[in-house]
N, C-alpha and C positions, 0 to 999 in steps of 0.2 A: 504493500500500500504506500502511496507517495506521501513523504513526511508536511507535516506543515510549514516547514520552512521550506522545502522543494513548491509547494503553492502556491508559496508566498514570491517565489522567486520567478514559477513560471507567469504565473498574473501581472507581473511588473515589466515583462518583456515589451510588450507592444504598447499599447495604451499606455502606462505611464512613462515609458522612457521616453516617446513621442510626447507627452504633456511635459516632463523636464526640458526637452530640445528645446519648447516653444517657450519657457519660461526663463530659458537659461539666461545669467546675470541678474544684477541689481534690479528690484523693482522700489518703485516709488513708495513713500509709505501712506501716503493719502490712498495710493491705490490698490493698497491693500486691505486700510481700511475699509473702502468699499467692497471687499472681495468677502470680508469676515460680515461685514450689513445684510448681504445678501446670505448667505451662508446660513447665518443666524433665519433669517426670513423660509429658504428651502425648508431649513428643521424645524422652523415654527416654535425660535426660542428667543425669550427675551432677555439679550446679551448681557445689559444692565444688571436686573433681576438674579443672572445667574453669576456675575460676577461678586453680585453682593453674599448671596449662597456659600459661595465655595471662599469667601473670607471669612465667613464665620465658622465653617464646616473644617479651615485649613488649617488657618492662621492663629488661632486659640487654644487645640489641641497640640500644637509643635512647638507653640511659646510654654505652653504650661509641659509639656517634655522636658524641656532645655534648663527652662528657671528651675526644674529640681534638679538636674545634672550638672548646672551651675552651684548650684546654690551648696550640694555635697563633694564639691570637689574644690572651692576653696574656704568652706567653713573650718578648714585646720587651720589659716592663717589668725581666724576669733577664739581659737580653743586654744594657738599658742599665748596667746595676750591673759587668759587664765589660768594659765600654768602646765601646759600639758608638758612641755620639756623637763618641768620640775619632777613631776609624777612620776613619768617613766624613767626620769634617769637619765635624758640624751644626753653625750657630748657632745662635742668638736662640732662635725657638721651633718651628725645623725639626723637632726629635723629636715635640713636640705636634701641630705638621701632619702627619707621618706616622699619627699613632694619627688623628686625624681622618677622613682619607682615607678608614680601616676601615669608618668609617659611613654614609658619602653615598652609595655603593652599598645598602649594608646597607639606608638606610631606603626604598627605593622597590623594591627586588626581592621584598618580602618577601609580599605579596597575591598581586603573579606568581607567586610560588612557589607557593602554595598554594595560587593556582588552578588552576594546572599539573598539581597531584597529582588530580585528577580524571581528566586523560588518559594522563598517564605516572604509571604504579605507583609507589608511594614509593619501595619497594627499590631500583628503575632510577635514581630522581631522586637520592634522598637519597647514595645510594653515591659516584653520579659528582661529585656536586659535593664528599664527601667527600675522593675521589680528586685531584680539581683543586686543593682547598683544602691538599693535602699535599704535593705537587707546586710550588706556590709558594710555600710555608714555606721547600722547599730552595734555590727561586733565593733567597731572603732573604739564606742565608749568604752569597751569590757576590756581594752587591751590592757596588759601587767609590764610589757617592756618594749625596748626598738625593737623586735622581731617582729612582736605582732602586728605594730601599728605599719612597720613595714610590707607585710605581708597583705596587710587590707587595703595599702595602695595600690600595690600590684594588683588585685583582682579589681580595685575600683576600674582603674584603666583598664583592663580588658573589656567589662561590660559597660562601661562610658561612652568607647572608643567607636561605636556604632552610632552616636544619638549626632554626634555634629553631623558628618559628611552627609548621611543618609536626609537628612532634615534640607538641608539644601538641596540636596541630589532632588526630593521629593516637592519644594518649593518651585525649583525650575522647570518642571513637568507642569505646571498649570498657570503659569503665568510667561506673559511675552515681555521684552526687557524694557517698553516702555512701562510697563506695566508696574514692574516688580522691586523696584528698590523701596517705596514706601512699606513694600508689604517686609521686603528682607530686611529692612529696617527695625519693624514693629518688632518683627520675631526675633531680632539679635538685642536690640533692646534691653530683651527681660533678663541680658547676663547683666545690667542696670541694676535692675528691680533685683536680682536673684544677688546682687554683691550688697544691696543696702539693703535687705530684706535679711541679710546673713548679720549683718551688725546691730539691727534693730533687734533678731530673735537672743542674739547674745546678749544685748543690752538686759533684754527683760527676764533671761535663764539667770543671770548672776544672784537672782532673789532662790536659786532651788540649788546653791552652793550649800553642799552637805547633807540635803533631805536625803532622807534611807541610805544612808555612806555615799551619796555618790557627789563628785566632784563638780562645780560648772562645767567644766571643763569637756567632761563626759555626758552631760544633759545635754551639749550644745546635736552631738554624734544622736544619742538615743532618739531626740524630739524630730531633731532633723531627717534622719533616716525613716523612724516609725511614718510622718509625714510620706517621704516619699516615696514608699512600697504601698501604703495605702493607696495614695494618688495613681499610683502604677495601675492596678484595679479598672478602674476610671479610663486611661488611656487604652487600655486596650479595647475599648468599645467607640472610642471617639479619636483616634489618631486613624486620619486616612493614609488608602492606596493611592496608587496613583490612579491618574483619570482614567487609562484603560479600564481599568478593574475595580474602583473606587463603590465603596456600598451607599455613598450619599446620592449620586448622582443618576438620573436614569438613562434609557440605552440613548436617545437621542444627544442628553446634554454629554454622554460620553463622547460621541461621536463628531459633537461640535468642539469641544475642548481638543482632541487629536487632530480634528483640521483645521482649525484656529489657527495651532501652534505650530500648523507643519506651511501654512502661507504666510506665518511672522519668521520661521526659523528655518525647520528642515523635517523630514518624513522621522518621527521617534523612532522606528524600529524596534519597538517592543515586542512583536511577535517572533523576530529574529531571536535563536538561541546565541548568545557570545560564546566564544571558544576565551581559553587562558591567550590562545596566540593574538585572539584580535586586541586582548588586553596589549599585550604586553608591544604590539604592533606603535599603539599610541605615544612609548615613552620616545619614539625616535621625534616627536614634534615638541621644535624649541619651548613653544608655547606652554606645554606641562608644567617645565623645568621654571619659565621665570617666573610663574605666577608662584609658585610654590616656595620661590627668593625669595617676592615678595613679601608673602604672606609671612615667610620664615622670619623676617627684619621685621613686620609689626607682635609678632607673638612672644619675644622677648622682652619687651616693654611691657605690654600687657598683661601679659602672667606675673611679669617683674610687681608690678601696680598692684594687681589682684592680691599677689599672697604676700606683700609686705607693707602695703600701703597702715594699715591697723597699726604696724611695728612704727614705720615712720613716724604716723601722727601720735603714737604713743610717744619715743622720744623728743617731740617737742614739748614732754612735761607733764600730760593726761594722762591718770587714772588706767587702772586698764577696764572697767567700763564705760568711763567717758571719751576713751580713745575708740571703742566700739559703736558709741554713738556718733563721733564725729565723722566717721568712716559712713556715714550713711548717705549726709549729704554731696559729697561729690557724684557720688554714684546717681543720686534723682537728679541730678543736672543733665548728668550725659545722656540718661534716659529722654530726657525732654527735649534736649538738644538735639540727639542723633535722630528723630522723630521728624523733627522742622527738616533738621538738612535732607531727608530723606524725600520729602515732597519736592524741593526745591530742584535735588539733581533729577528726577524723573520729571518735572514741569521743564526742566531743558535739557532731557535729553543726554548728559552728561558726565561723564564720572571719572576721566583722569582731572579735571579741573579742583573738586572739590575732596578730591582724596588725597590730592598734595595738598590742599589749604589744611586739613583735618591733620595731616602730620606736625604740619610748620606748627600750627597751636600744641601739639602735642609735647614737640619738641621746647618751646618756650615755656611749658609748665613744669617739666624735667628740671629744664635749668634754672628757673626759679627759687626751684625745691632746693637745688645741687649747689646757686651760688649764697639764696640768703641762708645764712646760717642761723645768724645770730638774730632773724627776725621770725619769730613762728607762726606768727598773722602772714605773712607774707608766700610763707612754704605749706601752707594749710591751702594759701589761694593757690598755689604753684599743685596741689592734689587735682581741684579743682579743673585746671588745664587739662592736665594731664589724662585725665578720666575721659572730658568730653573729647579732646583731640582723637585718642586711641580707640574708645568706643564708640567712635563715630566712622574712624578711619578704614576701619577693621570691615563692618558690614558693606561700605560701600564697594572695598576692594573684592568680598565674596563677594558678592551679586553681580558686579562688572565681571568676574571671572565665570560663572557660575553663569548665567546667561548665554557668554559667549561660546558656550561646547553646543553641540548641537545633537541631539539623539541619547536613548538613553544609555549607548555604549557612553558617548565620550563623557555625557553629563555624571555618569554615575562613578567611572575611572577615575575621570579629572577633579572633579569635586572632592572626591577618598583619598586622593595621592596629594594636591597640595592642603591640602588639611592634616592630613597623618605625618609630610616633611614638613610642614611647618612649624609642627609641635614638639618638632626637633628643641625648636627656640624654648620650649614650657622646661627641656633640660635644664638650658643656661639658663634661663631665669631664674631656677632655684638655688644656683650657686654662685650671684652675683650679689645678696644683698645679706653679709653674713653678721651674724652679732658679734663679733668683732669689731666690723666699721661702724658701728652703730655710734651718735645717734647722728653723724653726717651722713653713710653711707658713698660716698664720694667713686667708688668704683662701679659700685651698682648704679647710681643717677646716672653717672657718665656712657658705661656700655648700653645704659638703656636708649639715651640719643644720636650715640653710635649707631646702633641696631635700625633705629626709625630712620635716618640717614639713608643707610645701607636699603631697606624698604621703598624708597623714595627712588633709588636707581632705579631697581625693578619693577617702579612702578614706569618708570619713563621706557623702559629697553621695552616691555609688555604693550605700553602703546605704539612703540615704533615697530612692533613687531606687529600688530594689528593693521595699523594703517601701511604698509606696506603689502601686508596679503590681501586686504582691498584694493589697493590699486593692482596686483596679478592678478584677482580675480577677472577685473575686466577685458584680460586680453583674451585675445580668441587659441591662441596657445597652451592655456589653463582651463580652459571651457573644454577644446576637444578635448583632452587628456582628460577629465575627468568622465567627458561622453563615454569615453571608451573603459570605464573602468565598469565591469559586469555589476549587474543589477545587486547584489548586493554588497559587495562592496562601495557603490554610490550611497544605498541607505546608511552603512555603517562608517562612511565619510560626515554624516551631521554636518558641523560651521566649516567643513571643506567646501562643500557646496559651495558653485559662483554664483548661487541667488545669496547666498547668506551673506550681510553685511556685516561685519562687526560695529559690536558698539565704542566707542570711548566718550 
């Protein structure tokens, strides 16, 4: 019996290679937006109506995923400000090898994950490793030494190391790239809400220091966790598939959403099985490598901020739960902030503009922090920068990446690969800002504007590398040669396609 990928491939021979010929190159986007009015009209769907659907259906269940996966993977940085290095005993730079640990899981499971999601449904995938991830948050509190608490980063990172790449992987599948930066905004956001929501919940655990023997330090792990395995529950009946397969939607709006996105972008290719080869076909395209720079040079800062920012604003002389409260408010600015900028780069279109500006602020709150020393009002507002610059900077860069792949080979690769080597950076972050240098940190401030610096290159090589494949696209040179590549291979080309324009 002929496979369905043999089907899929003989039905593409005539009729669609001939509607490719005819559409081959750039097409206008006003005229595409007419292409999708009618389309809508054919299926007898109300585009508006259904756009609003599937933000509520998307974009709530993915933020409420992430702010618990945020929220348990740097509440160690609120548990250190109550003594957890006391308790166990660490030396030297045991706490920094523990946040380490988070990662070296992290950075290799993260392709697997997302290739996973092709056979197991997100909802099933994404929930359980939710599940598991909230489950050992709470052995966190019960640990007796570095072993343990070692040992529970490690598996945090294993079942963590699914919820980013997948969550964009799955973002990009129903939204076109005018579309999608508010929305990828919204949902990176809630690492906003999920950092100040981590300092608020410490704030108010300091009152249950000592109830039935246990330590704050350990309520921060037990509430936190019990929270997010419960919440896991929940997710698994409300985190969507994607649009092919998706349980919200019905067969017509399915069927609008897959040709939407294939006259904004390129044909998904979800019926396609991926092989390992066509994987691994991808890393020969520069394009992988520099987004994955970039993103590498913004995660070092930011991890840098997330899991020592508490430490900083403790050494300018607070309390350690008034140093947990003040950790709150930089983080609701960014929130707000990355929010606005989020409409503003999708009302033009735009995203290397605004993600260099989003560093240069990042970069001026770094050194604010790094040169006033001797002023703490001043390095308190230098948090402030810093927070909104990086977590602003960070979402615009996924989404402009994240967009630009086309199909759900390269979206699901590319999206796992520079998220999994970026998180490279979540290494060195942990052994840049050591109690040692404390309470200038002058090493740590410094490599962190280094790193954003470095981020900054590849953010410019990434667009030069863009606008350059746009202009080959339009030669007749690069059109035949892609004519000629057999029908599925043209599907599993995605942003190769000489219709697909990049964005920047």
């Amino acid at each position: 019996m002929e496979s369905k990928e043999s089907q899929i491939s003989s039905s593409i021979n005539a009729s669609d290679i001939e509607k490719r010929e005819q559409n081959i190159g750039f097409i206008d986007d006003s005229l595409k937006d007419k292409q999708v009015e009618q389309l809508a009209q054919d299926l007898g769907i109300d585009h508006k109506k259904l756009m609003w659907k599937i933000d509520l259906c998307v974009i709530p269940p993915l933020s409420l995923l992430y702010f618990l996966a945020f929220l348990d993977r740097v509440n160690i940085s609120n548990a250190k400000v109550y003594g957890i290095t006391k308790s166990l005993g660490l030396k030297g730079d045991q706490f920094n090898t523990c946040l380490t640990l988070f990662f070296v899981p992290y950075i290799f499971f993260e392709i697997f994950s997302n290739y996973a999601l092709k056979t197991i449904k997100p909802h099933t995938w994404l929930s359980g490793c939710i599940f598991l991830f909230g489950c050992i948050t709470i052995g966190m509190g019960f640990t007796k030494n570095f072993g343990g608490l070692a040992a529970c980063r490690f598996l945090l990172g294993i079942f963590e190391s699914g919820s980013f790449p997948a969550i964009f992987y799955i973002l990009s599948t129903f939204y076109s790239s005018k579309e999608s930066q508010r929305r990828f905004s919204a949902f990176f956001s809630c690492t906003c809400l999920a950092g100040g929501a981590g300092g608020a919940i410490a704030y108010k655990i300091k009152e249950l220091d000592g109830r039935y023997g246990i330590h704050s330090w350990q309520w921060i792990f037990i509430v936190e966790g019990t929270f997010t395995a419960g919440l896991a529950l929940l997710l698994y009946f409300i985190v969507p598939d994607f649009p092919e397969n998706s349980r919200f939607l019905n067969e017509q709006e399915r069927k609008f959403i897959k040709k939407k996105l294939e006259i904004y972008s390129s044909d998904s290719g979800f019926e396609i099985k991926n092989t390992l080869g066509d994987v691994a076909r991808m890393f020969k395209d520069p394009i992988i490598w520099v987004t994955a720079l970039a993103y590498f040079g913004l995660i070092v800062p930011a991890y840098g901020y997330a899991y020592f920012a508490t430490s900083i604003i403790s050494s300018m002389g607070y309390t350690g739960s008034a140093a947990n409260e003040r950790s709150i408010y930089p983080w609701i600015c960014a929130f707000g902030y990355t929010n606005i900028i989020s409409f503003a780069s999708d009302y033009y279109k735009k995203r290397i503009h605004f993600t260099m500006v989003n560093a240069v602020v990042a970069i001026a709150g770094l050194a604010i922090v790094l040169g006033c020393q001797n002023n703490s009002e001043a390095r308190y507002a230098g948090c402030f920068l810093s927070a909104i610059g990086l977590y602003s900077a960070m979402p615009l860069l996924i989404c402009w990446t994240s967009l630009n792949y086309g199909g759900h080979l390269r979206k699901g690769t590319g999206t796992a690969f520079f998220v999994g080597f970026g998180n490279i950076g979540g290494i060195i972050s942990t052994y840049i800002f050591l109690a040692e240098d404390s309470p200038r940190y002058v090493k740590g401030l410094s490599i962190c504007i280094a790193f954003t610096v470095f981020s900054m290159v590849f953010m410019l090589a990434y667009f030069g590398v863009l606008y350059k494949s746009n202009k080959d696209k339009q030669t007749k040179e690069y059109q035949e040669k892609f004519l000629n590549l057999p029908p599925r291979e043209q599907i599993l080309s995605g942003d190769k396609n000489p219709s697909f324009k990049y964005l920047y």
